[in-house]
C-alpha positions in Angstrom: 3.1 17.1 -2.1 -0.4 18.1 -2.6 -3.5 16.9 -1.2 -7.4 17.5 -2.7 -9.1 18.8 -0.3 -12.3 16.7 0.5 -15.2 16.9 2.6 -16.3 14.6 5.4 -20.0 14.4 6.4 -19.3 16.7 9.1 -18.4 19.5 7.0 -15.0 19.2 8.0 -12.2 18.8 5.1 -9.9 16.4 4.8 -6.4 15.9 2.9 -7.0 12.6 0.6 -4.5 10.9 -1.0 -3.9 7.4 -1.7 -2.3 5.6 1.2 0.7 2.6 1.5 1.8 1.6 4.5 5.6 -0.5 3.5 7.3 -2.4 5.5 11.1 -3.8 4.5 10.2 -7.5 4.7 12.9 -10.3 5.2 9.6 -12.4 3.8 5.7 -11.9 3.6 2.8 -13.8 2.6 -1.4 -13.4 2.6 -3.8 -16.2 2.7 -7.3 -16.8 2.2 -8.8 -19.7 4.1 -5.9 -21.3 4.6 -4.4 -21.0 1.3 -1.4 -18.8 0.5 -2.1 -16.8 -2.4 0.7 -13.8 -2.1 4.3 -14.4 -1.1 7.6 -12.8 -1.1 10.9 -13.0 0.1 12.7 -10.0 0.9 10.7 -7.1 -0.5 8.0 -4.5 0.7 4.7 -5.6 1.8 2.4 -2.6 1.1 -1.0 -2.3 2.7 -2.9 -0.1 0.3 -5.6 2.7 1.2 -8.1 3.9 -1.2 -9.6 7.5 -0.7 -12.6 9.0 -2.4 -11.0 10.4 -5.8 -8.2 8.7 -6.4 -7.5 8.0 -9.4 -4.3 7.4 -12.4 -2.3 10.3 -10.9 -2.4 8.7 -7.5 -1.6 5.1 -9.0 1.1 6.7 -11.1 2.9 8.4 -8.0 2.3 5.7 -6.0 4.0 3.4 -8.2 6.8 5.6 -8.3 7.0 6.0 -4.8 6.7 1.9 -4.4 9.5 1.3 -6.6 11.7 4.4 -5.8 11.5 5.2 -2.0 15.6 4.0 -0.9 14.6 1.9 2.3 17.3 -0.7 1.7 20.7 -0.7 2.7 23.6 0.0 0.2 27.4 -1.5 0.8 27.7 1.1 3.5 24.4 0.2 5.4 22.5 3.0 5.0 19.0 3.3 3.3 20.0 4.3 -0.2 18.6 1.7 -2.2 15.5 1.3 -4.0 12.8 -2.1 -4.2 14.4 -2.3 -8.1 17.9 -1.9 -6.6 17.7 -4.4 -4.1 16.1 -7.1 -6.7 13.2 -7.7 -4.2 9.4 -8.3 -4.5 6.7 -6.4 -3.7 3.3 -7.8 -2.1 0.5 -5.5 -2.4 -2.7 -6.1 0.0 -5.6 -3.9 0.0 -6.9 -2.7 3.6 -9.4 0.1 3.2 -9.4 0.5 7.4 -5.8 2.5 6.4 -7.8 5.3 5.0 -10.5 5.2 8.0 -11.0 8.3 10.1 -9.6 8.4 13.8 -9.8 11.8 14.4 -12.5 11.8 16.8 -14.2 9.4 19.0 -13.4 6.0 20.1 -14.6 4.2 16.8 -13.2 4.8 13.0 -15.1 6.3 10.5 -15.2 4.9 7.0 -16.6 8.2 4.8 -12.8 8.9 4.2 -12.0 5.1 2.4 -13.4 4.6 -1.5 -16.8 3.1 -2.1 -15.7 -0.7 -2.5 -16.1 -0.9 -5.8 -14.2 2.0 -7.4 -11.4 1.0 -4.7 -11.1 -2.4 -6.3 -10.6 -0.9 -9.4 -8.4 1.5 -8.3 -6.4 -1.0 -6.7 -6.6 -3.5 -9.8 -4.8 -0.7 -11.5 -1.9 -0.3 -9.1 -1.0 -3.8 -9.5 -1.3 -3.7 -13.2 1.3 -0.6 -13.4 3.5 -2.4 -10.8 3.6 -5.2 -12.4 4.6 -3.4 -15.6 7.8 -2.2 -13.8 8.2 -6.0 -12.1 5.9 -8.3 -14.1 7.0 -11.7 -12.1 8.0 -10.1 -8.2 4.1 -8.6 -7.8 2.1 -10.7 -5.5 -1.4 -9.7 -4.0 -4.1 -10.4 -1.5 -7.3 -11.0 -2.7 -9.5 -7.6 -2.3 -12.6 -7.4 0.1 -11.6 -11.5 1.4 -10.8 -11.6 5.1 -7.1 -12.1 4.5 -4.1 -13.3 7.4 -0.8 -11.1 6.6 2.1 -12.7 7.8 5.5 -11.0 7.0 8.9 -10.8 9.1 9.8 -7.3 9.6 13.0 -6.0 8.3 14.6 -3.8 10.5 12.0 -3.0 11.1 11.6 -0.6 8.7 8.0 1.6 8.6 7.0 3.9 6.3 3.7 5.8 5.5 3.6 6.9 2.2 0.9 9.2 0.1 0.0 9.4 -3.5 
């Protein structure tokens, strides 16, 4: 995998890549004061990280990864099945504190997530090219609302994944 190299206001550098935290989900919804508006049943919630210069190679290999990482169980029980394998959904929520900086002090750092606005966009195009490969099993959260996740673990089953 390769990263690009990025700056921090420090000085320092950082590897950026676009960010998606999955979780095998027996089911998984987001609302919005009160109102559910992304469910699932068994699937992979991602929570989605935006970095400074991502962009349609990230979405593209992100997609890929979303779709292709085996994380669900084949006849034999282990992980060598795919989100299209399985038949599941996928529910995609942005969360820009993924891409925060922890590596110092006792407060995150937000120089390392996109600017808001080119990370909505970024995001708006992940869901569109998911929902090319899945066009009915792509639900979302609604970007920059104050959003409740609730999901049931499968597993569990955790995995990081970068773009």
């Amino acid at each position: 995998m390769s990263f690009r190299r990025c700056p921090r206001p420090e000085g320092r550098f950082y590897n950026a890549a676009m960010l998606a935290l999955i979780q095998r989900v027996a089911e998984a919804r987001v609302s919005v004061d009160g109102t559910t508006i992304g469910e699932i049943g068994p699937g992979l919630l991602a929570l989605v990280g935006i970095q400074p210069g991502d962009g349609a190679q990230q979405v593209a290999r992100m997609r890929e990864r979303l779709f292709g990482y085996r994380v669900f169980a084949d006849e034999a029980g282990r992980m060598n099945r795919s989100l299209l394998q399985s038949g599941g959904g996928l529910l995609l929520v942005s969360q820009f504190t993924l891409a925060a900086d922890t590596a110092s002090g006792m407060r995150p750092g937000f120089s390392t997530a996109a600017a808001p606005a080119e990370a909505e966009r970024i995001f708006g195009e992940l869901v569109a090219a998911c929902r090319e490969i899945l066009p009915a099993g792509v639900e979302t959260g609604r970007f920059g609302a104050h959003m409740l996740v609730s999901l049931a673990n499968d597993g569990p089953v955790t995995f990081l994944l970068q773009a």
